[in-house]
C-alpha positions in Angstrom: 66.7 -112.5 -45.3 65.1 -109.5 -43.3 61.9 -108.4 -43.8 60.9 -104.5 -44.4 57.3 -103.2 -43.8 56.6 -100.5 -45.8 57.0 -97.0 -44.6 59.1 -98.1 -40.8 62.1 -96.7 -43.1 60.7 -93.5 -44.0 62.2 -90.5 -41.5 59.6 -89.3 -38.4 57.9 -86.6 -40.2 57.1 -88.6 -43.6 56.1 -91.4 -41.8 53.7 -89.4 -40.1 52.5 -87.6 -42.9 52.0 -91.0 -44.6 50.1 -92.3 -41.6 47.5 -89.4 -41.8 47.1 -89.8 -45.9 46.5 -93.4 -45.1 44.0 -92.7 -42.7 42.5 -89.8 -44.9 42.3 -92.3 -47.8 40.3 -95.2 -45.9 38.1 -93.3 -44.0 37.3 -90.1 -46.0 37.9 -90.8 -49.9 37.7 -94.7 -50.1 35.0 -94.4 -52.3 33.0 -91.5 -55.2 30.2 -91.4 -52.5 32.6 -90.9 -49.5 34.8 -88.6 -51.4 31.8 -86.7 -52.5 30.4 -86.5 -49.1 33.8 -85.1 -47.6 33.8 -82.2 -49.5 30.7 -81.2 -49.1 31.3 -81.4 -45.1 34.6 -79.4 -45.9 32.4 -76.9 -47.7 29.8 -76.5 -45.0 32.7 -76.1 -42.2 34.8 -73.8 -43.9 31.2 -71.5 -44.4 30.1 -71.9 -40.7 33.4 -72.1 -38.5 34.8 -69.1 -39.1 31.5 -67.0 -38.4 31.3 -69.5 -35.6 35.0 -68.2 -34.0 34.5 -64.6 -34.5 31.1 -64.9 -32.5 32.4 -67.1 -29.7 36.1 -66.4 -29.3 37.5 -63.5 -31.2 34.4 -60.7 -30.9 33.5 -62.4 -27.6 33.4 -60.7 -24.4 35.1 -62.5 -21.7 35.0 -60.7 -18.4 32.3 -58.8 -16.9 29.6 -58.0 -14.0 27.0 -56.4 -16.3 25.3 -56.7 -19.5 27.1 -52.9 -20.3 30.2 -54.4 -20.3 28.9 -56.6 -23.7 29.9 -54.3 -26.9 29.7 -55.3 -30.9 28.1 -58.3 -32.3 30.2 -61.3 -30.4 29.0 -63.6 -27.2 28.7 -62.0 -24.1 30.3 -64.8 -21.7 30.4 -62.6 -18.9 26.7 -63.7 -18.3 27.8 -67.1 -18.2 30.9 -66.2 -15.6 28.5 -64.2 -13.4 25.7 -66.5 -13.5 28.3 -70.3 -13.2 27.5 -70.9 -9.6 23.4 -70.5 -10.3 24.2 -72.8 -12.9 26.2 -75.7 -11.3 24.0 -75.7 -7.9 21.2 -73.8 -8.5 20.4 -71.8 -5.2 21.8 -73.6 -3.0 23.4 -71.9 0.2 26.7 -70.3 -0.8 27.7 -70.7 2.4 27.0 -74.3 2.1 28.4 -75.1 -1.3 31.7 -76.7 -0.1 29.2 -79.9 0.8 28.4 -79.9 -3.0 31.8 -80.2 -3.7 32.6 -82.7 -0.5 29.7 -84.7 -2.5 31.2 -84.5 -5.9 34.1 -85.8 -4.4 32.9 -88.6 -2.4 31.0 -89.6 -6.1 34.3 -89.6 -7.6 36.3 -91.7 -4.9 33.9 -94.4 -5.4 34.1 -94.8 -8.7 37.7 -94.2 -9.6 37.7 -98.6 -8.1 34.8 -99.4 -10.3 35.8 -97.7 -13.4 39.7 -97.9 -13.7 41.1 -99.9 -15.9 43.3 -103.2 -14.9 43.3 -104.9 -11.4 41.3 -103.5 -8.9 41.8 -105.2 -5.5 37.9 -106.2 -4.5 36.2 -104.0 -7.6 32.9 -106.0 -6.6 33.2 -105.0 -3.0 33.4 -101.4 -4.6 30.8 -101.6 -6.7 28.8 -102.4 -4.3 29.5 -99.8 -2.1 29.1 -97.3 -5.2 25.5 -97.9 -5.4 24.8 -98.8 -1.5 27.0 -96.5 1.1 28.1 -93.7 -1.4 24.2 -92.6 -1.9 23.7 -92.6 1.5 27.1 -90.7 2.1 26.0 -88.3 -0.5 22.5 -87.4 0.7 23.9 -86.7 4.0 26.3 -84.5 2.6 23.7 -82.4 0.1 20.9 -83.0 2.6 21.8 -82.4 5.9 20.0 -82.0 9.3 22.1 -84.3 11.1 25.9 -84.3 12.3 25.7 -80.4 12.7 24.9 -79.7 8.8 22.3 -77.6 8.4 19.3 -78.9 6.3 19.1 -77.7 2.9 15.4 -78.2 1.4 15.7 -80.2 -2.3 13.9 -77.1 -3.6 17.0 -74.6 -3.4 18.8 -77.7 -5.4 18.9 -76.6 -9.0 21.4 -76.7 -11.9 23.8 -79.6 -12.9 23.8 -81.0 -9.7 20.3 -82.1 -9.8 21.0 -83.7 -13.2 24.0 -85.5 -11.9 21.9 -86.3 -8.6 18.7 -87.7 -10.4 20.8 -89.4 -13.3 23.1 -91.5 -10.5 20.4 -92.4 -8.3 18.0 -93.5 -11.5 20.7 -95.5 -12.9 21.7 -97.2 -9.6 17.5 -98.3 -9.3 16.8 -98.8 -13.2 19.6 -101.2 -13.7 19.0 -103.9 -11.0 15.7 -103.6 -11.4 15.7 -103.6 -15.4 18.2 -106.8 -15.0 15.2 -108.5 -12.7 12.6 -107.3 -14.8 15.2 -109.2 -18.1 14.7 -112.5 -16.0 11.1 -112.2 -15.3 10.3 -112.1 -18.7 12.6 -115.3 -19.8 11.2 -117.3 -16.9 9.5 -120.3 -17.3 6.8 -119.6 -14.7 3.7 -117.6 -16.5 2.7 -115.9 -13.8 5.9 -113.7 -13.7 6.7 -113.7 -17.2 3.4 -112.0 -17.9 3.8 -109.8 -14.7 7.4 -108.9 -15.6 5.8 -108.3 -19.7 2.9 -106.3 -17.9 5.1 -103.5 -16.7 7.8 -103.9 -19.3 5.0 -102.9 -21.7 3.1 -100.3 -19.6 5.8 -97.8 -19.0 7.1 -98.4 -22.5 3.9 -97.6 -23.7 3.1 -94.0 -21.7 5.3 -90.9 -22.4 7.7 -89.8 -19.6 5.9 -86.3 -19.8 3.0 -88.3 -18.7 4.7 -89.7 -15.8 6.5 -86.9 -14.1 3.2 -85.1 -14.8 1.7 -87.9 -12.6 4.1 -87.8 -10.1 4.1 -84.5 -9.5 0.0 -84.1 -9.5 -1.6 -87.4 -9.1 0.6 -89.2 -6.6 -0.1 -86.2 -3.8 -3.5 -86.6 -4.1 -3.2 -90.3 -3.6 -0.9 -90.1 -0.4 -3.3 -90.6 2.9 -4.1 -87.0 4.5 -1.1 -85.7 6.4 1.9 -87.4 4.6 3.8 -86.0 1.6 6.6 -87.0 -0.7 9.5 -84.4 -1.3 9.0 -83.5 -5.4 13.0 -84.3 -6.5 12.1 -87.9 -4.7 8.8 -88.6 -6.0 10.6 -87.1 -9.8 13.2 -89.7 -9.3 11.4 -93.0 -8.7 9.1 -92.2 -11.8 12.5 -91.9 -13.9 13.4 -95.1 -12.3 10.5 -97.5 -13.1 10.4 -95.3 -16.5 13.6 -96.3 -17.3 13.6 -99.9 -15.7 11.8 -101.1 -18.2 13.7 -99.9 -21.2 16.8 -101.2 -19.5 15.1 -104.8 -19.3 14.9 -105.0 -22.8 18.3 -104.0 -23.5 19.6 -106.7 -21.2 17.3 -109.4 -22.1 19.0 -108.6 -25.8 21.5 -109.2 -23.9 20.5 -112.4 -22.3 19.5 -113.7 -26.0 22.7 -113.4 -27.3 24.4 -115.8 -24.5 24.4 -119.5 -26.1 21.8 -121.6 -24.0 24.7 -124.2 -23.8 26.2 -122.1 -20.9 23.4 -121.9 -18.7 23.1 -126.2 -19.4 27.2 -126.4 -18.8 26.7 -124.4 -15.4 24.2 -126.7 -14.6 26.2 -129.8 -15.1 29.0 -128.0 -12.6 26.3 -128.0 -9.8 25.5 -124.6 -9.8 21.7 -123.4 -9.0 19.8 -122.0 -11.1 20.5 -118.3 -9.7 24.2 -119.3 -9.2 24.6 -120.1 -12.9 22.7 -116.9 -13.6 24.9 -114.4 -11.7 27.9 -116.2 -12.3 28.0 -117.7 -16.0 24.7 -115.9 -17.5 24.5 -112.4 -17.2 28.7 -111.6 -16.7 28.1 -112.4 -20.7 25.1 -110.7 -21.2 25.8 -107.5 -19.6 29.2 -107.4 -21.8 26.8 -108.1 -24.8 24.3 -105.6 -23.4 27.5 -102.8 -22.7 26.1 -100.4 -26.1 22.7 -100.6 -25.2 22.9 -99.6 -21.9 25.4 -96.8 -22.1 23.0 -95.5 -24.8 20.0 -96.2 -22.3 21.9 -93.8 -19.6 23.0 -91.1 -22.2 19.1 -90.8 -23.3 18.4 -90.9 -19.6 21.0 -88.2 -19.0 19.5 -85.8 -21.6 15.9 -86.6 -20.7 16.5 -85.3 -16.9 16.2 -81.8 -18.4 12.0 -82.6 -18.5 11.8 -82.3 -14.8 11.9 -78.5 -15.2 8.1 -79.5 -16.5 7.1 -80.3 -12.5 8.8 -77.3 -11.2 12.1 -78.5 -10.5 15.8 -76.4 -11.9 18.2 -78.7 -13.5 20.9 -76.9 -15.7 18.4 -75.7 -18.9 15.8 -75.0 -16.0 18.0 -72.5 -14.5 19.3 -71.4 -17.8 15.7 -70.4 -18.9 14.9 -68.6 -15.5 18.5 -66.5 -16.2 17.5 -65.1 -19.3 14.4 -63.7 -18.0 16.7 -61.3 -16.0 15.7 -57.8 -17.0 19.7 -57.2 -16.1 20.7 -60.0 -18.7 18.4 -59.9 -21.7 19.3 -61.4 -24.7 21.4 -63.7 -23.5 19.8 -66.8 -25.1 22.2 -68.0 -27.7 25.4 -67.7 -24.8 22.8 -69.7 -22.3 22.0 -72.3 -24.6 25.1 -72.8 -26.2 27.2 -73.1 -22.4 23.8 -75.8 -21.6 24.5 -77.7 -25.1 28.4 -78.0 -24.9 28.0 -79.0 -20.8 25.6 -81.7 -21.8 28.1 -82.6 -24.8 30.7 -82.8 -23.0 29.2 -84.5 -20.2 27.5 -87.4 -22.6 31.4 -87.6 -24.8 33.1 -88.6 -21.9 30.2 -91.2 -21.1 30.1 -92.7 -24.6 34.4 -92.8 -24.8 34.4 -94.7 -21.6 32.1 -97.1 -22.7 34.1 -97.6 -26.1 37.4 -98.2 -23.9 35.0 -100.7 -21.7 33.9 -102.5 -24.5 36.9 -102.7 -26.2 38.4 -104.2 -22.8 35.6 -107.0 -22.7 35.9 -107.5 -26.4 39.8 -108.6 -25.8 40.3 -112.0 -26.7 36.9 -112.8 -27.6 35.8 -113.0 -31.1 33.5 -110.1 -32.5 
């Protein structure tokens, strides 16, 4: 006797429209209180969008060198097409901006291994290389002074670059570190566990206004008469001991949640103590610790926008210093909503990937 599952025998377009009432009912009416709070959402979208799309897209003014070529009450995006390259690298030699690019794309090659899904011939040997030879490769690249570039100071760097710049290289420092620092704090030895819960508590414990403003101020004054520390460097190891020590408590979560009858299994294979750590202990932790630490390196992504506090232009940095154009003023609400939807955008694409990750990780284990 054949089976039938309800609605395969319906034609395309019913079964479609069946699919999204199905949907509609679990998700936005499956209960008073959710069907209450639809509507009201409905009702607050239907009052803002459409002001929204005559303002952005419909009164907008699209093309443009000037601020005379902005008429009526839409968004001027002409300030935002004149002013893109400022925004994306800041000031940095346009003669030289093909390097950015070259840079962007070296960033990319290496991690298309790491990040794709399915079989990657030697992903490990490529992740390693992603934190390890692409940096190097990179700063080259931006840098220069050798190989014939010319050198490009780090204070003509500016704009989305520098966020992508000081995000990668604090991410590539926080995690291993954070990961040691996880360790530290569950080892049996005292004098390490209450080092490793010494710093874990410290920079938890200050603000990370405080410690830019420190290492932009204090640390020069510190540094023996003659020698100096480039600001975007000294900015970047703060964010990365900052940020260490919130990524050790996301992985020792992490750590918690693996059953202590791996780590005694891997020892009854043989394996030392760091073997059954890198091999058994932390592969489960980290997938345990996956949420936390995407959510560690979206805040982190966000909070690079502070460094304009010490001097230094990342995208809102260079934003701000556009509107004080006496050529461009008024401009604030286009500036600010290009800077929001870039950093939206930028932090979506983070947060889908880890979904698709976790969801990978997830397969065939039980939730």
């Amino acid at each position: 006797m054949a089976c039938s599952v309800p609605g395969l025998d319906l034609p395309g377009p019913l079964r479609l429209a069946k699919h999204i009432t199905d949907w509609c009912r679990r998700n936005l009416f499956s209960s008073p209180f959710n069907t209450l709070l639809t509507m009201l959402v409905a009702a607050f979208l239907a009052w803002t969008l459409p002001a929204l799309f005559r303002w952005a897209v419909w009164d907008a003014t699209i093309a443009g060198t000037t601020r005379a070529a902005c008429g009526g009450d839409g968004a001027c995006w002409a300030f935002i097409e004149v002013r893109l390259p400022l925004f994306f690298v800041g000031r940095y030699p346009s003669s030289e901006r093909w390097r950015v690019l070259l840079a962007l794309f070296t960033l990319a090659a290496f991690c298309i291994p790491v990040l794709r899904e399915g079989h990657v011939h030697r992903r490990g040997l490529w992740f390693v290389l992603l934190f390890t030879a692409c940096p190097a490769i990179v700063a080259v690249l931006l840098l220069g002074g050798v190989l014939g570039l010319r050198f490009v100071d780090t204070s003509l760097w500016g704009g989305l670059m520098i966020d992508v710049v000081v995000s990668f290289v604090t991410v590539a420092g926080a995690i291993p570190l954070g990961i040691v620092l996880a360790l530290g704090r569950r080892s049996q030895l005292s004098v390490i566990r209450g080092l490793s819960i010494a710093y874990i508590e410290l920079w938890r414990g200050v603000p990370l206004l405080t410690v830019l403003f420190m290492s932009a101020v204090i640390v020069p004054l510190l540094l023996p008469s003659g020698v100096s520390a480039d600001r975007l460097l000294r900015a970047m190891v703060a964010m990365t001991l900052f940020n260490s020590a919130y990524m050790a408590e996301v992985v020792r979560g992490g750590l918690q949640g693996v059953p202590s009858g791996q780590e005694e299994a891997a020892g009854s294979l043989g394996l030392r103590w760091s073997q059954a750590q890198a091999l058994v202990v932390l592969p489960q932790a980290l997938r345990v610790a996956l949420p936390g630490i995407v959510n560690t390196v979206v805040d982190l992504f966000k909070d690079v926008t502070l460094i304009t506090i010490i001097g230094l232009s990342d995208l809102l940095g260079v934003v701000n210093q556009a509107l004080k154009d006496p050529a461009w003023l008024g401009m604030a609400r286009e500036g600010y909503a290009f800077a929001a939807l870039v950093f939206f955008v930028a932090c979506f694409l983070m947060s889908s990937y880890s979904r698709r990750l976790e969801r990978r990780l997830n397969r065939g284990h039980a939730s």
